[in-house]
RODRENVO-323287 format. One record per residue (C-alpha): residue number from 0; x negated, y negated, z negated. Coordinates in steps of 0.25 Angstrom, whole numbers. Layout:
N
NUM,X,Y,Z
...
//
This chain:
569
0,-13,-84,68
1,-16,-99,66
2,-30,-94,64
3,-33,-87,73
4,-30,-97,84
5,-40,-107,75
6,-51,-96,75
7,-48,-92,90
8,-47,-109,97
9,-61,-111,88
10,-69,-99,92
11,-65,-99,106
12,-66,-114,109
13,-78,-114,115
14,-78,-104,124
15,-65,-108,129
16,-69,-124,131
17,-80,-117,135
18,-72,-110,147
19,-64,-121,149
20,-76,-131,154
21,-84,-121,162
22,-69,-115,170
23,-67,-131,170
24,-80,-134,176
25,-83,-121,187
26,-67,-127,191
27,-71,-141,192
28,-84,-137,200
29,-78,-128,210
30,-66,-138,213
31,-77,-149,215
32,-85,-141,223
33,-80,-142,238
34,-80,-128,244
35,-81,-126,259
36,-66,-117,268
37,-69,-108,278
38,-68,-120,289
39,-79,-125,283
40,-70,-137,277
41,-73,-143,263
42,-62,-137,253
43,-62,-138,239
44,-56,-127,228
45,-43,-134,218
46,-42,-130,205
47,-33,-118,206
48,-43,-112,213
49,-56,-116,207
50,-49,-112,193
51,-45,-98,200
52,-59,-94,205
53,-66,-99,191
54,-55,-90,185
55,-60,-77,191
56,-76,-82,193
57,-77,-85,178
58,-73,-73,171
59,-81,-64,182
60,-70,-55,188
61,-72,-57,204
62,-76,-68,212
63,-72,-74,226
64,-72,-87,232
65,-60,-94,236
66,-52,-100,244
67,-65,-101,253
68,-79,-98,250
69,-88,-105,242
70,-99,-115,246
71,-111,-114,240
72,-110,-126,231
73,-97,-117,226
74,-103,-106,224
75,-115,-111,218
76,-105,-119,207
77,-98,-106,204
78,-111,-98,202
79,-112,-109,192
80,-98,-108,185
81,-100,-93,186
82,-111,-93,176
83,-103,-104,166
84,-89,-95,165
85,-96,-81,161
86,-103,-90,152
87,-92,-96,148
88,-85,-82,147
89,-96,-75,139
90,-97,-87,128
91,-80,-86,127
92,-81,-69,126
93,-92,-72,116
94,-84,-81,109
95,-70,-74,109
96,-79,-61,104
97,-84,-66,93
98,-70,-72,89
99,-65,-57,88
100,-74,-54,80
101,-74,-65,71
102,-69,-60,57
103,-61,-72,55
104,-54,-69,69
105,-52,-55,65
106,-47,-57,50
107,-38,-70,56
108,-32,-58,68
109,-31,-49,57
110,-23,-58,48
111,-14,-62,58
112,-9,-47,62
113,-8,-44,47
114,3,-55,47
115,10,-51,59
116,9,-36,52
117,14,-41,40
118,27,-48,46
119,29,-35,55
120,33,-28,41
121,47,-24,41
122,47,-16,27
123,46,-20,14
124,29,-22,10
125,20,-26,-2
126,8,-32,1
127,-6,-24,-6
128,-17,-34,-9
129,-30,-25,-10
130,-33,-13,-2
131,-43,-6,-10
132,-41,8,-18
133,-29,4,-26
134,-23,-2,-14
135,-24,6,-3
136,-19,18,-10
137,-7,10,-14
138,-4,5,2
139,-7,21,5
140,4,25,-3
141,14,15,0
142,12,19,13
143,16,33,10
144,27,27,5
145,32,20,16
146,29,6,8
147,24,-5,18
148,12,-14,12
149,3,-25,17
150,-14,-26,13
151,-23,-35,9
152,-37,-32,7
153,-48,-41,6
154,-58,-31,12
155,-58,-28,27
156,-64,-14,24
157,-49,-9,17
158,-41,-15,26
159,-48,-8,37
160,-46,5,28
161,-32,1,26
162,-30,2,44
163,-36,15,43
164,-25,22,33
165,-13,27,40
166,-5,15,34
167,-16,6,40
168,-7,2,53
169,8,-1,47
170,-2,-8,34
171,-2,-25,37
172,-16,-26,31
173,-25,-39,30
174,-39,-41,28
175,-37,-54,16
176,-35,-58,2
177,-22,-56,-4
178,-27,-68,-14
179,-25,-76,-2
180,-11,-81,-2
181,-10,-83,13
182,-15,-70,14
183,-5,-63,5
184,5,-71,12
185,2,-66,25
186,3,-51,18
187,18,-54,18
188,20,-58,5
189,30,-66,8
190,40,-58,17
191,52,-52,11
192,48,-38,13
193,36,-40,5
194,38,-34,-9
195,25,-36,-16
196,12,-39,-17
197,1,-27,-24
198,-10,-34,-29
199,-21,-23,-27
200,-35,-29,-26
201,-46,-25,-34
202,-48,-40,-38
203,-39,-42,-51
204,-41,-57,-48
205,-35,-56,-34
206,-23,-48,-38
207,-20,-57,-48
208,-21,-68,-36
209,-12,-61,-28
210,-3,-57,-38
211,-1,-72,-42
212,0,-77,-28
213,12,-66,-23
214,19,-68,-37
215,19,-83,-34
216,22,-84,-18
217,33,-73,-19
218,37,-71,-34
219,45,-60,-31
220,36,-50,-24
221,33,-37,-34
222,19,-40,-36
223,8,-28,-38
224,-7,-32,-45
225,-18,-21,-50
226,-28,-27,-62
227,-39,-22,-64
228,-41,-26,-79
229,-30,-28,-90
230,-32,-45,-87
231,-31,-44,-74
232,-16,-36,-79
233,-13,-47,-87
234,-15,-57,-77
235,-7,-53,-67
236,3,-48,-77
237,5,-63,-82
238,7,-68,-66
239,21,-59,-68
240,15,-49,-57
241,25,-37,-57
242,16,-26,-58
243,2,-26,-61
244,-6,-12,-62
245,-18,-11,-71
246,-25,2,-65
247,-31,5,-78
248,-20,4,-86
249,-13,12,-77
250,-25,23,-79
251,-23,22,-93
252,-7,25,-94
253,-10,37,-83
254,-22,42,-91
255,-13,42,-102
256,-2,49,-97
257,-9,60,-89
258,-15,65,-104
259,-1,60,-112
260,9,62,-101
261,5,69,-88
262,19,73,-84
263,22,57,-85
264,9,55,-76
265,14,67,-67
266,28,60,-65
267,21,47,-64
268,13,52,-50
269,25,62,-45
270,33,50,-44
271,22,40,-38
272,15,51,-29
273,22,53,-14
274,31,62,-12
275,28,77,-9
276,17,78,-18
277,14,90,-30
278,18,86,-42
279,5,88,-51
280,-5,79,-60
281,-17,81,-67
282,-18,89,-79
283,-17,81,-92
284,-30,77,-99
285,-33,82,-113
286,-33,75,-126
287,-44,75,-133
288,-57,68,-132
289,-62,59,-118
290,-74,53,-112
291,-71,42,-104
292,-81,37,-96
293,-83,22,-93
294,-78,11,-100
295,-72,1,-88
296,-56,-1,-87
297,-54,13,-82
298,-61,18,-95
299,-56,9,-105
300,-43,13,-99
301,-45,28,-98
302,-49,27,-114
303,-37,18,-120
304,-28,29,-111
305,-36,41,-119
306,-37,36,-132
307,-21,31,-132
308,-18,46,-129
309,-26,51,-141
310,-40,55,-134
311,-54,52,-141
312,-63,45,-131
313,-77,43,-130
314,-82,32,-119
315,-94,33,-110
316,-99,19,-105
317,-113,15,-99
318,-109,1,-101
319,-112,-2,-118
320,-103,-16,-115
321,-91,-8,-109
322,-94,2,-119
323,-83,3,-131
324,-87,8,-145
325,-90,23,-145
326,-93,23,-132
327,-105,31,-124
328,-114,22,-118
329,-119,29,-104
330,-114,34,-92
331,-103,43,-91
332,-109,51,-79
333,-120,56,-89
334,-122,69,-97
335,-127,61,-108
336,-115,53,-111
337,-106,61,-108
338,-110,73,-118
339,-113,60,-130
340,-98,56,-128
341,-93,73,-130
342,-89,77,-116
343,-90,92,-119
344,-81,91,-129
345,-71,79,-123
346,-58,84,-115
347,-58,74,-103
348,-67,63,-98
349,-63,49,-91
350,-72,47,-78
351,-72,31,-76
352,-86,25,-73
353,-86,15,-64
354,-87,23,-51
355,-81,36,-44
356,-95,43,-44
357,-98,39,-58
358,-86,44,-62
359,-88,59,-54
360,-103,58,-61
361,-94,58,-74
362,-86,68,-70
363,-96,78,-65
364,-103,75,-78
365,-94,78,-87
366,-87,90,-79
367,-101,95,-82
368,-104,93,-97
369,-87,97,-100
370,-81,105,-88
371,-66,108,-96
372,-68,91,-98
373,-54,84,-92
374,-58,72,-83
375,-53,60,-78
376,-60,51,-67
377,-59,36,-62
378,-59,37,-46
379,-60,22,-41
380,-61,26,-26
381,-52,36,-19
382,-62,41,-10
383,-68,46,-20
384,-55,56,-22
385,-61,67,-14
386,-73,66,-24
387,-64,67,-38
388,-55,80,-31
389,-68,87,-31
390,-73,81,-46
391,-58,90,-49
392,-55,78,-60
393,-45,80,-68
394,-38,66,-69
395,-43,56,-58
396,-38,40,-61
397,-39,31,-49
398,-36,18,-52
399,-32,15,-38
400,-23,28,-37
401,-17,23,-52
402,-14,9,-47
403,-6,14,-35
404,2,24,-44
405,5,11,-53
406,9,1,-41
407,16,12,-32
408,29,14,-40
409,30,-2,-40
410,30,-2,-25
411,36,11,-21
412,48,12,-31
413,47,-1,-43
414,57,9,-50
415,49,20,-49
416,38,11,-58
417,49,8,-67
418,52,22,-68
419,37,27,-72
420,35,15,-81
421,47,21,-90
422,42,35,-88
423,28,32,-93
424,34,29,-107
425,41,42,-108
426,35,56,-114
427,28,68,-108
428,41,77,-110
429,48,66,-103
430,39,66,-91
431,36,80,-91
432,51,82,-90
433,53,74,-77
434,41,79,-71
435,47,91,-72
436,61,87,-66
437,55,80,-55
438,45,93,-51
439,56,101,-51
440,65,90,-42
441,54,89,-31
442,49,104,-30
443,35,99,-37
444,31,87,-29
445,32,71,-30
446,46,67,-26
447,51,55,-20
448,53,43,-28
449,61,31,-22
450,71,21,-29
451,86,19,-23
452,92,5,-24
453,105,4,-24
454,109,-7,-16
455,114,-13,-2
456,102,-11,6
457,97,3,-1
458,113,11,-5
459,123,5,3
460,133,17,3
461,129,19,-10
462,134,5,-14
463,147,6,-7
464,151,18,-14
465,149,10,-27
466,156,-2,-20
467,168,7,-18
468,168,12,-33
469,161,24,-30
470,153,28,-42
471,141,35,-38
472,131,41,-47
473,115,44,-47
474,118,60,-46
475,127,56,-34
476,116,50,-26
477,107,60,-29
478,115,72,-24
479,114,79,-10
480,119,74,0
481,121,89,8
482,126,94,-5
483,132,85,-14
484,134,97,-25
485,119,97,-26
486,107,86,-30
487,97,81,-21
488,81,83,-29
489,82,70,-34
490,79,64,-47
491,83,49,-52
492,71,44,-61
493,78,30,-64
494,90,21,-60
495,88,6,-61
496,100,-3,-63
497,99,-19,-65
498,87,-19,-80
499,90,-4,-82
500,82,8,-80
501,88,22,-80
502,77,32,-81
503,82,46,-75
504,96,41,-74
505,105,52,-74
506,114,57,-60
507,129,52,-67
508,123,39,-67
509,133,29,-58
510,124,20,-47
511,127,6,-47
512,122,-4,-36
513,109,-9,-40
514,103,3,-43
515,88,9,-41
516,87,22,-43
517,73,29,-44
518,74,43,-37
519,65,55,-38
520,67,66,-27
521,61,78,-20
522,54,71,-7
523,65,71,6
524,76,68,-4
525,76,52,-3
526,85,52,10
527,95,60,5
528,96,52,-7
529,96,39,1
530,106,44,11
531,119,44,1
532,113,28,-2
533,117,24,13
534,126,35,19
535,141,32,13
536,145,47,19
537,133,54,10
538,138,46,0
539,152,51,-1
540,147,65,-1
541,140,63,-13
542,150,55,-20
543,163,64,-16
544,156,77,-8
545,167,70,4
546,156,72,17
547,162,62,28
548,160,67,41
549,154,57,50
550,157,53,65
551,171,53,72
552,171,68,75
553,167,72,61
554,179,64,54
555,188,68,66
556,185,84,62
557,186,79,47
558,198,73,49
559,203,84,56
560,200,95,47
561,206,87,37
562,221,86,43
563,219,101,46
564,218,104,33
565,229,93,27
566,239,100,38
567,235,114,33
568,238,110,20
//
């Protein structure tokens, strides 16, 4: 606010000194000047009224002499002073004008509404630095899942894109640099409802910076950072940032475990996906022997994933530098290349040149030379999507859409991350075997996953009854609360308690206060789970199948019933 008032005095000082000496001088003349009543006695105007008639004559809205006519000497003075205030006027419009549109002016206006937005939050928030593929898909679905954020972007352009998402208006977004600490200040890093920082910029330097800057102001915000190269990892690793997501190693492990795993790759989206969705993935690619063209970080990454699973690889680079041994030197959107490195006979091919229509050229290309050929493509931008649905790729890897299904667990559920980080170690029966369960739970679509705390704020009935020496068990939670006899579609992944993990805990298990539990459910099912947490009546009914009636007339009939049936017996 400070500066705007600076910019606001210094820009319109001028003009308004200007105003004041030509107001000053039409008053000063005009009570100097003797005028002439209709007696044809000398009278002369005082201040009130000189100032009056100056008011309405200078800004031009009507004109009229008072309290008596002029002289001539009057009016010629006022002709005068006439001409001086529109001047005056016109150089302070001018003036004001230009101020609006002064992109300091602007971007200082823009600042301070941010701030007031950001304190107006009443909800918990992170704050996202870097609004660019990555990150705005990643606001987009916390949005969808009711998940406050705050965004900074550098670029004026993605914030103006940002206000024109449905999100846009209840979205504080500023204009800035997250490596400015001020800055990231005023993004709220600070408050008590803020719960971490997501590091999200394409620059590895600056999310690095603003990793280090968050982890020093406030070291226990959860703090988020993307790398683009395994240095950048490393770095940002060694600052104790909490999470940091490598895109291409996570391309790698997904590479790997849609050809090894697939159900484990299923599970993995059934459970980050919204809910209500179908249930269904790509098909598994082959084994056998891959082309991969393009040797960047998406290449060398899509080749250490195909050769750890067992796959013969043959790499297509037009850079001799970048080439590694046994590599074909040329472009992969050729003919030429593509038959020297064996496409007719090879079983898939790894699109990864280093842009979205190079890599369709590959595509189409090989699609040509070996139509049965299993593909995989790199999409960089997702307005290309609409393009790659038509190619009919088997596999498309986005890294932007694979970074937000790496930081999404951490914001929407951090136990939910746990929970996939153990099930990424586990085999394909395994997964198979829980894809199965859970298809079969929800009526073949993505179910609801959410975490329940078992504490003051989140299970207050719940904690009372074990206050009273109630024993209450996972399978008493999870049964319904119209039929007790029956079980709600609800599956327990895991149950956290104090530094251990139990992974698909079983129903007999007692609940203790302090527990989080990871759920699993049909979508529409969370509100009756949550209702036996707060409701001490629900409660009973699962614990004892005893339904207390509630309000005065209902116990009154209750009571009355049951004197009835005491004096019967």
């Amino acid at each position: 606010m400070e500066g705007i008032i600076w910019i606001v005095v210094r820009r319109i000082r001028a003009p308004l000194i200007l105003l004041i000496v030509t107001y000053s001088v039409s008053i000063a003349g005009l009570v100097l000047i003797p005028g002439m009543d209709e007696n044809g006695e000398p009278t002369r105007l005082d201040f009130l009224h000189a100032f009056y008639f100056v008011s309405y004559m200078g800004s031009t809205i009507g004109f009229g002499e008072i309290p008596h006519p002029f002289t001539p000497a009057q009016r010629l003075w006022v002709t005068l002073c006439i001409f001086l205030t529109v001047v005056a006027w016109l150089y302070a419009i001018g003036r004001i004008i230009s101020l609006i549109q002064e992109p300091r002016f602007r971007s200082a206006i823009a600042e301070a509404s941010f701030i007031r937005a950001v304190r107006q939050i009443s909800d918990p928030f992170w704050v996202v630095c870097g609004y660019g593929e990555a990150g705005s898909l990643l606001v987009r679905a916390l949005y969808r899942r009711g998940i406050q954020c705050v965004v900074m972007d550098p670029e004026e352009s993605a914030i103006n894109q940002l206000r024109l998402e449905p999100y846009g208006a209840s979205t504080p977004a500023l204009c800035g640099s997250a490596t400015d600490t001020l800055q990231l200040l005023e993004a709220g890093m600070r408050r008590r409802l803020c719960y971490g920082v997501i590091a999200m910029t394409d620059d590895n330097d600056d999310n690095i910076r603003i990793s280090v800057t968050a982890k020093l102001i406030r070291p226990e915000l959860t703090v988020i950072a993307r790398a683009g190269t395994r240095e950048a990892a490393d770095n940002l690793a060694s600052f104790d940032t909490d999470h940091v997501v490598h895109p291409y190693t996570v391309f790698s492990e997904h590479l790997a475990m849609v050809q090894q795993r697939p159900s484990l790759h299923l599970l993995h989206a059934a459970l980050i996906s919204p809910p209500n969705r179908p249930i269904e993935g790509p098909a598994p690619p082959p084994q056998g022997r891959w082309i991969v063209c393009g040797y960047g970080r998406f290449g060398r990454a899509a080749t250490v994933a195909l050769e750890d699973c067992g796959n013969e690889v043959t790499v297509i680079e037009r850079n001799p530098d970048k080439a590694p041994p046994g590599a074909i030197v040329g472009l992969g959107t050729e003919s030429g290349p593509l038959c020297e490195a064996g496409v007719r006979d090879a079983v898939g091919i790894v699109c990864c040149t280093d842009s979205d229509p190079n890599t369709l050229s590959a595509v189409l290309t090989a699609r040509a030379l070996n139509p049965d050929i299993y593909v995989i493509a790199r999409q960089d931008h997702r307005a290309d999507s609409t393009i790659y649905g038509a190619a009919k790729i088997d596999l498309v890897m986005e890294v932007s859409r694979l970074t937000v299904w790496r930081v999404l667990p951490l914001i929407k559920a951090p136990l939910l991350a746990r929970f996939l980080e153990y099930m990424r170690t586990i085999d394909e029966h395994r997964a198979q075997s829980l894809v199965g369960r859970l298809r079969a739970l929800t009526d073949e679509v993505t179910p609801e996953t959410w975490t329940i705390s078992l504490d003051a704020a989140n299970a207050p009935a719940l904690l009372a009854a074990l206050e009273d020496g109630e024993t209450v068990t996972l399978g008493t939670l999870l049964r319904n609360p119209s039929d007790r006899t029956t079980n709600l579609h609800c599956m327990p992944l895991m149950l956290h308690r104090a530094e251990e993990d139990f992974l698909q805990p079983q129903r007999d298990l007692a609940l203790q206060p302090g527990d989080a539990i990871l759920l699993a459910a049909r979508p529409g099912t969370r509100r009756r789970v949550e209702r036996a947490l707060h409701d001490a009546k629900e409660l009973a009914y699962l614990l004892h199948g005893v339904d207390h009636p509630d309000g005065w007339l209902w116990r009154w009939w209750s009571q009355r019933r049951a004197r009835k049936a005491g004096s019967e017996g």
